[in-house]
VEXVOPA-758409 format. One record per residue: residue in one letter; y, x negated, z of N, C-alpha, C, O in turn. Coordinates in steps of 0.1 Angstrom, whole numbers, plus 5000, padded with zeros to 4 digits. Layout:
% residues N
aYXZYXZYXZYXZ
...
***
This chain:
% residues 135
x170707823824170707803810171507683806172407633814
x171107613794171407483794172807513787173107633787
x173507443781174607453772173907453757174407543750
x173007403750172207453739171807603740172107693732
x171207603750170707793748172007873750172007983745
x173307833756174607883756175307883739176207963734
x174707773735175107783722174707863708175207923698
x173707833713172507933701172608073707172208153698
x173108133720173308253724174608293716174608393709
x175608213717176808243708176808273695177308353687
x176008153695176508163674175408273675175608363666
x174208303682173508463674174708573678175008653670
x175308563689176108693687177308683679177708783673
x177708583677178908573666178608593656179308653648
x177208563652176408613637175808733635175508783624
x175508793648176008973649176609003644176609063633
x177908953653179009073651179909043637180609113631
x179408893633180008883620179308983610179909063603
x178408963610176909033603177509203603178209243594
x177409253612177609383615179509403611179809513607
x180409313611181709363608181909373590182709443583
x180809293585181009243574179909373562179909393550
x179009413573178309593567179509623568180209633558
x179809633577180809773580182009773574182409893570
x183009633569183809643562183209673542183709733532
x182609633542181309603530180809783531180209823521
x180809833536180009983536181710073534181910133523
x182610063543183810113542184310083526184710173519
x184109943520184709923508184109993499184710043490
x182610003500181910083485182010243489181810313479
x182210333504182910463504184010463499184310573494
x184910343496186510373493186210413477186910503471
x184910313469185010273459184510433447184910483436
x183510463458182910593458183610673454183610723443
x184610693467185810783466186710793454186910903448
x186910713451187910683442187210683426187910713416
x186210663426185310683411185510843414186210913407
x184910873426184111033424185611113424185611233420
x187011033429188511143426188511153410188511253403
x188511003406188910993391188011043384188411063372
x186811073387185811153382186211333379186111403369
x186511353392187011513392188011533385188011633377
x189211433386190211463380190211463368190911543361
x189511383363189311403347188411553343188811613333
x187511593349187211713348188111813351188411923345
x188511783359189511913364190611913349190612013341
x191411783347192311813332191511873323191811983319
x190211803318189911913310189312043313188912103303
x189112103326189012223327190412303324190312423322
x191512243325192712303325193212293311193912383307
x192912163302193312183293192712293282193212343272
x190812303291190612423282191012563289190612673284
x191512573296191512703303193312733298193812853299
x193912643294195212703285195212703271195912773263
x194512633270194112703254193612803253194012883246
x192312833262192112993262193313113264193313213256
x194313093276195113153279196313203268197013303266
x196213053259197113083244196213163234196713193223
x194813183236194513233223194313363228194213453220
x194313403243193813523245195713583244196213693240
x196213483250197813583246198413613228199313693223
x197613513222198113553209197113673205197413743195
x196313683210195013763204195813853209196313923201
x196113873221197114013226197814083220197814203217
x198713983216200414013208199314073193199714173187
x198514013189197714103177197814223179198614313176
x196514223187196614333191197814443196197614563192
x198814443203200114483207200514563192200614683191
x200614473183201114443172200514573163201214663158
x199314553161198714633156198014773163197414843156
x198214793174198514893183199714953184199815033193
x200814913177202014983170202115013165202715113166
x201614973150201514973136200715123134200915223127
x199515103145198415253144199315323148199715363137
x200015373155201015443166202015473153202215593150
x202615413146203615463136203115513122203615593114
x201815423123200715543113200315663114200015733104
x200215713128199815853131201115873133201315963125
x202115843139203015923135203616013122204116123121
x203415893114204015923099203116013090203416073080
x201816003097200816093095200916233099200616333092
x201416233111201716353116202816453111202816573111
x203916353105205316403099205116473087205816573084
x203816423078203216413064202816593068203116693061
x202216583078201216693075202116793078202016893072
x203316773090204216873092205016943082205017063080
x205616843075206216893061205316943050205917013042
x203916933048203117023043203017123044202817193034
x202917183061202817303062204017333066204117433073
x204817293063206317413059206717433050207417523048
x206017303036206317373025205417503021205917603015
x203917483026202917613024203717763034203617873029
x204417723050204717793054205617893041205418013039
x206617783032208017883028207317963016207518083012
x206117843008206017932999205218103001205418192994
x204318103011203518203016204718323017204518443015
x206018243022206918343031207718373013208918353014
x207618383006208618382993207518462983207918552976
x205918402985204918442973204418582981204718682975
x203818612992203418722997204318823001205418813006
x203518942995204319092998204319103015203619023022
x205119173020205319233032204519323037203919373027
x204219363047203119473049204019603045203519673036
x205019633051206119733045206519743036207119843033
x206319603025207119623010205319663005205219742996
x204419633009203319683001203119823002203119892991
x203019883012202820033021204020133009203720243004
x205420063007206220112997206020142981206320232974
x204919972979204820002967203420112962203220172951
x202420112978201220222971201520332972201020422964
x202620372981203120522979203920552966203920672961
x204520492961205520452950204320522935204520612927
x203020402940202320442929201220542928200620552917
x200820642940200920712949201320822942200520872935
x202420872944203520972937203620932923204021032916
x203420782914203320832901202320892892202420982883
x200920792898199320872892199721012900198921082893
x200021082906200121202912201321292897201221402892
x202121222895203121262890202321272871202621362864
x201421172867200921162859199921262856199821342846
x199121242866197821402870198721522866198321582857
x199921552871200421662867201121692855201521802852
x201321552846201921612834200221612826200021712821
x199521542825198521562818197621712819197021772810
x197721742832197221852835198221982826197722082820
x199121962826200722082818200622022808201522062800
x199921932802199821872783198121942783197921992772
x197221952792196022042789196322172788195722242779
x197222232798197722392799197722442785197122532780
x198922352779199622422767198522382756198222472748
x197822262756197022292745196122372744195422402734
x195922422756194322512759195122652756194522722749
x196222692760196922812756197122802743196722902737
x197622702736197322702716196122752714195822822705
x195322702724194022722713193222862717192222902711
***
């Protein structure tokens, strides 16, 4: 081979390998570039996934504490409901126990009255005697 064809052999492989280092750094630079759009890409999604995922977290904890809140409120309503009705029926308890006869003060009072129509029968009967003997 002459020194021309040694030459033109060179510069084509030097223009290879230039060629080929210069993809390769040129291919490595637009992966980096890639990379770095498609990070700052995510990361901005990702903040706003998080900025909305704590606002939910604040509305679902205040919606909570509502709730909490007013799931107490019911709780001391039935309670106070329950106290209401308790003292109702102790006032019906006392007056029942103060307005109703006894089964033994009643049983006293029909014999009582018992022995008086009995007692009555017999003077009316001794007020017919003597008038029927007048007459």
């Amino acid at each position: 081979m002459t020194g021309y064809q040694w030459a033109m052999l060179v510069i084509a492989v030097l223009g290879f390998v230039v060629t080929w280092t210069t993809g390769v750094i040129a291919l490595t630079r637009a992966v980096e570039r890639i990379k770095a759009d498609t990070s700052e890409k995510v990361s901005q999604e990702t903040d706003k996934i998080e900025e909305r995922l704590a606002q939910m977290v604040q509305r679902f904890s205040e919606d909570q504490k509502r709730q909490d809140d007013r799931t107490g409120e019911m709780g001391a309503a039935i309670r106070q409901y329950a106290a209401g009705i308790e003292k109702e029926m102790h006032a019906i308890e006392i007056w029942g126990r103060d307005n109703y006869v006894l089964k033994s003060e009643f049983l006293k009072a029909t014999d009582q009255l018992r022995s008086d129509i009995r007692g009555v029968g017999e003077d009316v009967k001794s007020v017919l005697r003597t008038l029927a003997e007048r007459t």
